[in-house]
Structures are given as C-alpha cells and as structure tokens.
C-alpha positions in Angstrom: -9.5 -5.7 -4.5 -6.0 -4.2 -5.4 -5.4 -1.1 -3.2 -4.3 2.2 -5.2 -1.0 3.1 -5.3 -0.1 6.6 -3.3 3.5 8.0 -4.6 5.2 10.2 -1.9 8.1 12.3 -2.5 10.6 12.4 0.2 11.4 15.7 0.0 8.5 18.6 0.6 5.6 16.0 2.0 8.1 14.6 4.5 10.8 16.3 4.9 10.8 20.3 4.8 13.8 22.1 5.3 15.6 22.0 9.0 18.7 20.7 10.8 16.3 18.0 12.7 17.7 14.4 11.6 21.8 15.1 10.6 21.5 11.9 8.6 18.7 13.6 6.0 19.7 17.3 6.9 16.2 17.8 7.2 13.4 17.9 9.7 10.9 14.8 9.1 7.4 16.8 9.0 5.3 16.3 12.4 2.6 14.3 11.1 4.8 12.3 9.0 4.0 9.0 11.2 1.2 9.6 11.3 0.0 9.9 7.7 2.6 7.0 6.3 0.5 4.7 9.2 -2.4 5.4 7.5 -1.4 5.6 4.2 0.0 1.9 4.4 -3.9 0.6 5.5 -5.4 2.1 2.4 -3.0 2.3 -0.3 0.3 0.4 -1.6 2.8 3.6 -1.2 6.0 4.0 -2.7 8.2 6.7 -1.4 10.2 8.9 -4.4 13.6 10.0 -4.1 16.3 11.3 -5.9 18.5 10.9 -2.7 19.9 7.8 -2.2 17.4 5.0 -1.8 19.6 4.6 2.0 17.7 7.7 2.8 14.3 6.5 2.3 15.5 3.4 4.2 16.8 5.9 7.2 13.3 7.7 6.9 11.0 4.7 7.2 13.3 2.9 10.3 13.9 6.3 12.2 9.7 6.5 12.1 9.5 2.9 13.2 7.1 2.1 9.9 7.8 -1.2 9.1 10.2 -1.3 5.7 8.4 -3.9 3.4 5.2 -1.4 3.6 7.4 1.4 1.8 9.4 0.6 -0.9 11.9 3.4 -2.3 12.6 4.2 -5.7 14.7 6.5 -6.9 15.0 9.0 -10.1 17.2 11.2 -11.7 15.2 14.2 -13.3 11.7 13.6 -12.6 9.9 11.5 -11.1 7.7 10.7 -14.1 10.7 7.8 -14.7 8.9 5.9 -11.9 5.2 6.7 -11.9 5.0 6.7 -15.5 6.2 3.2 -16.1 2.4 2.5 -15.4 0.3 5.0 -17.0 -3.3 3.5 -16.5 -2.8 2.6 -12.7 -4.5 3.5 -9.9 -2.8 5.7 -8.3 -2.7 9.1 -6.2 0.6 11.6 -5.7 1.5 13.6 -3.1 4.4 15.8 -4.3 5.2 19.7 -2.8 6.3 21.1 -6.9 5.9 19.4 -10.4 8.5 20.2 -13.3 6.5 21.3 -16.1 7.0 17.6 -18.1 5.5 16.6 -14.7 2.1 18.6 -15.4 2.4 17.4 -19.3 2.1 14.2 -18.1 -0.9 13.9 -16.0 -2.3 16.0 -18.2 -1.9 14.1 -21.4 -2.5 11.1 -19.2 -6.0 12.4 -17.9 -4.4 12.0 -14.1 -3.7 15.6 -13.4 -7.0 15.4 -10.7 -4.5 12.5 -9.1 -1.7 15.1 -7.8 -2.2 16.4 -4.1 0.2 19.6 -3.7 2.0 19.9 -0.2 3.4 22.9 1.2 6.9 22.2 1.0 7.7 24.4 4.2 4.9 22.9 6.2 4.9 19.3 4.4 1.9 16.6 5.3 -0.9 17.7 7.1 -4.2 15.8 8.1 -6.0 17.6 5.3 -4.2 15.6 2.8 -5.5 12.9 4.4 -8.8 14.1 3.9 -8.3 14.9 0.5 -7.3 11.3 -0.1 -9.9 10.0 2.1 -12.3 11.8 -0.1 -11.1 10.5 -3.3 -11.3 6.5 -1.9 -15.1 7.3 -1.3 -15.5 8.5 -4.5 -15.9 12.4 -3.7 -12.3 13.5 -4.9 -11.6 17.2 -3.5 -9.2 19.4 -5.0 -5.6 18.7 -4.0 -4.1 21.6 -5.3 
C-alpha cells in the first residue's frame, strides 16, 4: 500500500523566526527531528520552499534525516504549483498560513479537511502528530 503524501512547508512548521542556524536565518523548531523521523515511517513527505531548494538541503543534513526521505520542491507564489499537480492524491499539509487561492483550492478540491495549521511562532509540535496520527486511523481531528 502506497503511503500518503505529507507536504511540509519550510518556513512556519520548521523554521519560526530566530537567529539560530545563520545559514537559514532562522531557528529550526525543537521538535523538528523529531516529527520529520516520524513523518518519514508513515508518509512520503516533501518539504515546500520558496527558498532555494539548497536550504531544504541545509535543513534536512543539519537534522541528520537522511536526504532521499525528503525531497524539496520549490514555488514561486503558492505552493498550490506543487501540491496541485496531483489533485486526487493522498495527501496531508502542514502549512503555518494559506493565501486565499490556497483555501480556494482545497476547497474546490474537497481537501480543505487535509490542511493542519501550525503556529508559525511555535512551529511543529507533537499535537500535529496526533492530528495526523488520527487521520491514518481513520478518526481525522481538526487541524485548524
């Protein structure tokens, strides 16, 4: 059985503002490791940028994940230009803010239930974990 894919944007769920790693002049969120470890055993993630992909790269090697487990693709305006490529997927996002063509989308596309909101000052925590966990077993809890 195909795992479900789990879109991550960089910026909010894993990195919240911070002077921590000069490189990504942010902090990477403490229970970034954590989650991504996780993450990789249940789902086929892809981390969203609209940094350089070098970033995501920087990210995944400074938190010793291994780099084939977290691909890294980029966008310009929204990242709609990468999860929408495949409307009818499987998939789950974990994103801090949507534009509003963001919320058109899942909406239109019957997916809005999909979207997990983060804190953007906090950033991953284990109750999105939970809330994802829930969703595999079939009892999704609201992300928002």
């Amino acid at each position: 059985m195909n795992k479900p894919t789990l879109f991550i944007n960089m910026d909010g769920p894993l990195l919240v503002p911070g002077p921590g790693d000069h490189a990504l002049n942010a902090d990477v969120t403490p229970y970034a490791k954590s989650f991504l470890n996780w993450a990789m055993q249940h789902f086929d993630t892809r981390l969203l940028t609209d940094r350089s992909p070098r970033d995501g790269f920087h990210l995944v090697d400074k938190l010793a994940l291994p780099a084939d487990k977290f691909p890294v693709q980029t966008f310009d305006t929204s990242k709609i230009e990468v999860i929408g490529r495949h409307p009818d997927k499987n998939f789950y996002w974990l994103d801090a803010e949507l534009i509003p063509g963001e919320i058109s989308w899942l909406t239109q596309h019957g997916h809005l239930h999909k979207f997990v909101s983060v804190d953007p000052m906090t950033g991953i925590t284990s109750e999105h974990k939970n809330v994802l966990e829930g969703h595999l077993r079939g009892h999704p809890r609201d992300g928002r």
